[in-house]
C-alpha positions as CSV (number, residue, x, y, z in Angstrom):
1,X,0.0,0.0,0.0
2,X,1.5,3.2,-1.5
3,X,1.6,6.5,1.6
4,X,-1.4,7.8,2.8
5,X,-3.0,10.5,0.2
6,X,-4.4,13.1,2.3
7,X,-6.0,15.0,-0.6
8,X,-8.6,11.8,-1.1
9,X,-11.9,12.7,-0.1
10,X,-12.1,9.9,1.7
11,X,-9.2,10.1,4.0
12,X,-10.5,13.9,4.5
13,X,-13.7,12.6,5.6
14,X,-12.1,10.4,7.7
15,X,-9.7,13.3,9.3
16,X,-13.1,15.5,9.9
17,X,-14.8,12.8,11.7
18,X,-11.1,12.3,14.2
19,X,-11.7,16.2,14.1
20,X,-14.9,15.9,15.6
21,X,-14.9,12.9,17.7
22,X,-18.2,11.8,16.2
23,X,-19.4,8.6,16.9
24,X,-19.6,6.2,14.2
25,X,-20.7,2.6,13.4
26,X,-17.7,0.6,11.4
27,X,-18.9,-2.7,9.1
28,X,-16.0,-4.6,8.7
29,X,-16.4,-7.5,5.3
30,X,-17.2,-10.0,8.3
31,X,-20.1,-8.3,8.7
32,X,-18.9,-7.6,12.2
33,X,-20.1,-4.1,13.2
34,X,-17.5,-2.0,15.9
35,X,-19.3,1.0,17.4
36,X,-16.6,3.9,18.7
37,X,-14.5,6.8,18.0
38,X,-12.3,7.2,15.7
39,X,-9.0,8.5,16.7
40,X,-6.1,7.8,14.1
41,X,-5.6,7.0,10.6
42,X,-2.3,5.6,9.1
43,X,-1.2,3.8,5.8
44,X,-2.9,0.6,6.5
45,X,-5.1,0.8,9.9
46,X,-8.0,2.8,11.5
47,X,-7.4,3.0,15.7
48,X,-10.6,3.4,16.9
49,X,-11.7,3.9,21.0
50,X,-14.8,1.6,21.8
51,X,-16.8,0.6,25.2
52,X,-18.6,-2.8,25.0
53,X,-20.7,-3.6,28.7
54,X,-18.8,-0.6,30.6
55,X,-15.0,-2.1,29.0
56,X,-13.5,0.9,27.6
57,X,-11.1,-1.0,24.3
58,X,-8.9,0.5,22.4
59,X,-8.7,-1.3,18.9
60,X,-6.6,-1.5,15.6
61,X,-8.6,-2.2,12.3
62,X,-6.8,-3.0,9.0
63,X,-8.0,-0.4,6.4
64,X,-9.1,-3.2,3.9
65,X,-11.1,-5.1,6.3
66,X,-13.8,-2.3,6.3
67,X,-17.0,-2.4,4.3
68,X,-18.1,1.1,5.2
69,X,-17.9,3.7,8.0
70,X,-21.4,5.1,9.3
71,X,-21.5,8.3,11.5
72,X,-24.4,9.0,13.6
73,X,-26.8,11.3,13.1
């Protein structure tokens, strides 16, 4: 995988939504669904801060294991 472009809209949208700590709803192409905040973007991975039952996680996600990214409304 070739540097991050940071003129994609995509990887803007991305940045905005770390901007904002909005909270967003990630498919992954398991269907699995992880419901957090975003907090860093790299070359290859998402980190992403999520509480499951009161457990605050924090979690690495591999850019091409993601289906979609969903911000709430």
């Amino acid at each position: 995988m070739s540097d991050l472009n940071i003129t994609l809209p995509s990887i803007r949208r991305v940045h905005s939504i770390i901007r904002e700590h909005q909270q967003v709803e990630l498919k992954l192409l398991t269907g699995d669904v992880v419901k957090g905040e975003l907090k860093w973007i790299d070359d290859h991975c998402l980190g992403m801060h999520t509480v499951e039952g009161g457990d605050a996680h924090t979690v690495t996600i591999w850019r091409h294991a993601i289906a979609f990214i969903k911000t709430k409304a």
